[in-house]
N, C-alpha and C positions, 0 to 999 in steps of 0.2 A: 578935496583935501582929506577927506574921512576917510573916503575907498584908498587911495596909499597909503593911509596911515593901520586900514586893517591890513594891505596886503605884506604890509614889512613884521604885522606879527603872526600872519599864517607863514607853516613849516610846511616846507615842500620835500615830501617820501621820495626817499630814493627812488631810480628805474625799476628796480627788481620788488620793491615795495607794490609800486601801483602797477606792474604788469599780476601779481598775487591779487591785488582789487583786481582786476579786470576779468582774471580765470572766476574769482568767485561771485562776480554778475552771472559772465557766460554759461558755467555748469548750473548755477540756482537757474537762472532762466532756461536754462534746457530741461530741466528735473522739472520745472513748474511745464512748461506745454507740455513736455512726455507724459506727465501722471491728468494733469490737468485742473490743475490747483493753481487755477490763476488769481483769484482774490485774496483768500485770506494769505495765499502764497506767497506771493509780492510783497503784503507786509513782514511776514518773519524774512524774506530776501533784502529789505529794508533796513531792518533793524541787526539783521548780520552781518549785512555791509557796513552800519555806524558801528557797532562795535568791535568789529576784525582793524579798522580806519581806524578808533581809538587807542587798541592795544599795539598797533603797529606805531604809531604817533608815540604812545610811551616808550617803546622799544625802543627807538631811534633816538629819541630826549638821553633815558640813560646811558645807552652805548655814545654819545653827544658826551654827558656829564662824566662817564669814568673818562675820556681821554683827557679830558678837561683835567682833570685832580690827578693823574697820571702824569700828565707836564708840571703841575704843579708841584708833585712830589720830586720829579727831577730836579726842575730849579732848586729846591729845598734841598738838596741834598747837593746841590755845588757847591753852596757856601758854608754849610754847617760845617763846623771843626771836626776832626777826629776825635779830639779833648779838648774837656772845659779848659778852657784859661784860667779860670781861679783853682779849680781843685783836682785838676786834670785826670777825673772819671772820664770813662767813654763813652761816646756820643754816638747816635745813630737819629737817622728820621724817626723811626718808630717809639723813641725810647726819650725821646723830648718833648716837653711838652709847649705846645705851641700856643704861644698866645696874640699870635695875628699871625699875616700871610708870609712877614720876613722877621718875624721874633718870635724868638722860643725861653726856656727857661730850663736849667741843664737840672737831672730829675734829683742829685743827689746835695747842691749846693742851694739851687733855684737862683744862680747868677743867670744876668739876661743876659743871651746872646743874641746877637746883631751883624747882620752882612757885613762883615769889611769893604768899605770902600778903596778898591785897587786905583792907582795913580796912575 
């Protein structure tokens, strides 16, 4: 039960991700026999490879999270009004202020504005 329960929170790199790991085994490993700095070599090939593996993992997390808040600002912007209903200033995504993921508060009156529910 433990091993599926890590495997559903390890994040699987793209193809073009781990074919990048796998050039930067093969030329580290090729530079270490060519020169012949097999010991301490290995380590810093080691520790290149966790940290190329971790900035590649954050890459993929953010470009993950803008698309994420990208749809989300879409949605947000289907139901918003063009103008408040109470004092009919105009309304934009950027220009409300939100106070959860489907309520905002329109910036000149501070009426709450709410999805209309369509019948």
């Amino acid at each position: 039960m433990k091993e599926n329960d890590k495997n559903d929170n390890e994040r699987e790199l793209p193809e073009h991700w781990k074919q990048l790991q796998t050039a930067i085994w093969l030329i580290g490993l090729a530079i270490l026999f060519w020169q012949g700095w097999m010991w301490p070599g290995i380590l810093v090939l080691v520790a290149i490879s966790g940290v190329s593996q971790a900035v590649m993992g954050w890459y993929v997390d953010r470009q993950e999270e803008e698309k994420q808040a990208a749809a989300a600002l879409e949605t947000r912007k289907d139901w918003l009004p063009t103008k408040c209903p109470n004092c009919g200033g105009p309304l934009s995504v950027e220009t409300v202020k939100w106070t959860g993921p489907s309520t905002a508060d329109c910036p000149y009156c501070s009426t709450n504005l709410r999805p209309s529910i369509a019948a």
